[in-house]
Every structure is written in C-alpha cells, then in structure tokens.
N, C-alpha and C positions, 0 to 999 in steps of 0.2 A: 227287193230281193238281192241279197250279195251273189256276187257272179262266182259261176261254178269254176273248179283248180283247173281243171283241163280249158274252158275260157281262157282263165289269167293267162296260163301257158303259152296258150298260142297268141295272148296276144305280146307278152314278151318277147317271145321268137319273131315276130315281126315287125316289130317298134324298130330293132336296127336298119333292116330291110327297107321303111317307107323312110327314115332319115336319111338314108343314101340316096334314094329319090331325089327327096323335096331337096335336100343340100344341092344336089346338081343342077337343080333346075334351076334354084334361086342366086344359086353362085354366079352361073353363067347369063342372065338375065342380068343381075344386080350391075355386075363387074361390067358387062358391056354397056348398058344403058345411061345407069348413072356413074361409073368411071368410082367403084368403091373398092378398096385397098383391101385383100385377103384378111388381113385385121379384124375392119370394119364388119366385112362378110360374115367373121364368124362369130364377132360378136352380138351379133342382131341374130343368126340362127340358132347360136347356142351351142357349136360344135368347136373344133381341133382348128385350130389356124391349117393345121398338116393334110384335116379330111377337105377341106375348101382348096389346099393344093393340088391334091391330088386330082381331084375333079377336073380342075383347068387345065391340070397337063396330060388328062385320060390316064393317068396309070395308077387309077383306082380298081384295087382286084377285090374278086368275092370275098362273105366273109366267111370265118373256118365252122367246119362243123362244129354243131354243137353237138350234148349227151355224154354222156356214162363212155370211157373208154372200152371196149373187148375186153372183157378179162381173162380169155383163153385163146390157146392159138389152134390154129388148122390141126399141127401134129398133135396136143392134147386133148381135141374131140376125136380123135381116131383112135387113142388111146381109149376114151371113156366108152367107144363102142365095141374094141376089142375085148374089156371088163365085161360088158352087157352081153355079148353071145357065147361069153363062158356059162351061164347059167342064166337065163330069160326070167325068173322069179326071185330076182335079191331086188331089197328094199332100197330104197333112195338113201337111207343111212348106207346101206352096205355099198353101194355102188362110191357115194360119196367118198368114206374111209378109202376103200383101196382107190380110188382117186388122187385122192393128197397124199398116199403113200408115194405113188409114180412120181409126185412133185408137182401137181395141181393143186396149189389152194384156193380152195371156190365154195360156194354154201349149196343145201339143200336145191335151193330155186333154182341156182343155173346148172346143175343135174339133170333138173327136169326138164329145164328149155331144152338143152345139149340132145337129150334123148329122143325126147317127141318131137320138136315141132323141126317138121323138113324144109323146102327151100318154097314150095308151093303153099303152106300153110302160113309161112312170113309173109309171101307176098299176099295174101289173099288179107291178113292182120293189115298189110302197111297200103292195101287200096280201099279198107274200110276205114280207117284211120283218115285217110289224105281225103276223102268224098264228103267227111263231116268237118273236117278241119275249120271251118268259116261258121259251123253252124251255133248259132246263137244262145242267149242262156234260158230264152223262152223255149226255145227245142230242146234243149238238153232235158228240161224239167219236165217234157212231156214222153222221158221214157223210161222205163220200167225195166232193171237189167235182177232176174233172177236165175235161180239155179235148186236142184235138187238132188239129192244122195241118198241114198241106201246102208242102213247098218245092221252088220249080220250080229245078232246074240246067241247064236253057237256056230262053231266050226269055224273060228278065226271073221275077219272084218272083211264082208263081199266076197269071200273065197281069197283062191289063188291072185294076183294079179302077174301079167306076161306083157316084157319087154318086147314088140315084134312090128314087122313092119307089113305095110300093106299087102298082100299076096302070099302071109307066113302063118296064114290062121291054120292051116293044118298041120303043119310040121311037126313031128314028134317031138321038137324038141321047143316046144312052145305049146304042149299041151299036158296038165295035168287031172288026175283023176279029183269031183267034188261032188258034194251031196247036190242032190237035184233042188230038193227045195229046203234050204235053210229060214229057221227062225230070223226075221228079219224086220226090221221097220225104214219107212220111207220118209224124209224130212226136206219139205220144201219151204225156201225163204225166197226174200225179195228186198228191194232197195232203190229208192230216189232220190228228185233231189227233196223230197218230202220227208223222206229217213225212210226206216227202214220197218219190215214187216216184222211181224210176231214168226216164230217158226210154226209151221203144221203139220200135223203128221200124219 
C-alpha cells in the first residue's frame, strides 16, 4: 500500500528533527572517542561540516517554522468582521469583494476561515491534529471521513444563511423570515483511503 499525503508529511517534517539528533550524538561520540576531524564527521553522516560545528560548540538553535505564511493581518480580520455585521446574510462572494476593495487580497476560503472558525475551534482542529500526528498508514486506512448536505429546489439553496456568533441566535438582526418546509433533497458521500463512495440520496 503507498503511504497516505498526510503520513509523507509528517514524516518530512520530522526527518530534520531526528538529524539534529542523531548528528549530536554521533558528532560528540565520534569526535571524543576516535579523535575524528569535523570533516571526517560529516562526511560519514551526511550533513554540513557547519551543522557538526555547531553541535560541538552548543550553538545549534531550533529550526524555523515551517507552512503557508498568514496572509492577513490582525487589523484586516477586524475589518472583514466590521463587513460581516453590516448585514449577517451576504454571500462569501459579497463579503470577499468588498474585502479587496479595503485592500485585502485573499480567496474565497480564507473568508471563510476569517469568519467561522474562533480561537477555541483552532485549538480544538490543532489538538486533534497533534493526537494522530504518529498515527500510522494502517490507521489512517481504517477511517471513514464523510459528510452530508441538503439542497433546497425552491426558495433559494437551504434558505437564508446568517453570519453570527455563538449566543446571537436570536438577534433581530440575524434572523430572517423562510418557508417552513421547502422542496429539498439530502446527499450524503464518504471517502477513504479505499476512494470514495458513490453519492446517496
């Protein structure tokens, strides 16, 4: 079985990590025992004459994060939620536009991060994330990540949808008038590392 992207991933992200290791130990081992020249050291490990220096002298620092730069700053998500409680039911296009009008260039997707997800829902993503981080390609393939949706065929797609936050569900201005029960159907899919399901509806 080929190993799944998010495997490779981490195991990339941590290949530099166990080199900085193994280089320390074997530098400092090497060099005192058998009396072997920074050279020699890194030619036998494979590394930087520079990272075998630095080792010996301790002034080896962390290495820099890695990922995707921020592409917005503090003041431009205050901006994209000043947008958002002008009117709680514009479209992710609509919010976008007058976005890059203010001088934010950004896509669709990071709209949507910006808007929903709070400081408690990252962390909750980035301690499910770090719990499997080690977990294998024989676990990975034994899980099943699906999802399902709703589409309206009259009276627009699901109704209304409202920008709001926790504790704003009644607000008048976060609440529109809608048919009770719209013409609608229900489509659920799914996905492994088997592939992927047929839709059902």
């Amino acid at each position: 079985m080929t190993s799944s992207p998010l495997f490779l991933l981490i195991l990339l992200m941590r290949v530099g990590h166990f080199l900085d290791i193994f280089t320390s130990i074997f530098t400092h081992d090497t060099f005192k025992r058998e009396g072997k020249t920074q050279k020699e050291i890194s030619e036998r490990i494979g590394c930087s004459q520079s990272a075998v220096s630095r080792h010996l002298s301790g002034k080896s620092v962390g290495r820099k994060k890695c990922g995707k730069k921020r592409c917005t700053t503090r003041r431009g998500d205050r901006t994209l939620r000043e947008i958002v409680e002008k009117d709680r039911f514009q479209t992710l296009g609509d919010l976008r536009k007058q976005w890059t009008e203010s001088g934010v260039e950004t896509s669709r997707a990071t709209v949507h991060r910006r808007v929903l997800l709070n400081q408690k829902q990252r962390q909750k993503r980035l301690t499910w994330a770090t719990k499997k981080q080690h977990w294998t390609v024989a676990q990975w393939s034994k899980v099943l990540f699906s999802d399902e949706s709703k589409f309206c065929m009259s009276f627009g797609n699901q109704g209304a949808r409202v920008w709001r936050k926790t504790g704003e569900k009644e607000m008048p201005k976060c609440l529109k008038s809608s048919v009770k029960y719209p013409q609608s159907v229900m489509v659920w899919g799914a996905m492994s590392a088997a592939g992927s399901s047929a839709a059902s509806l």
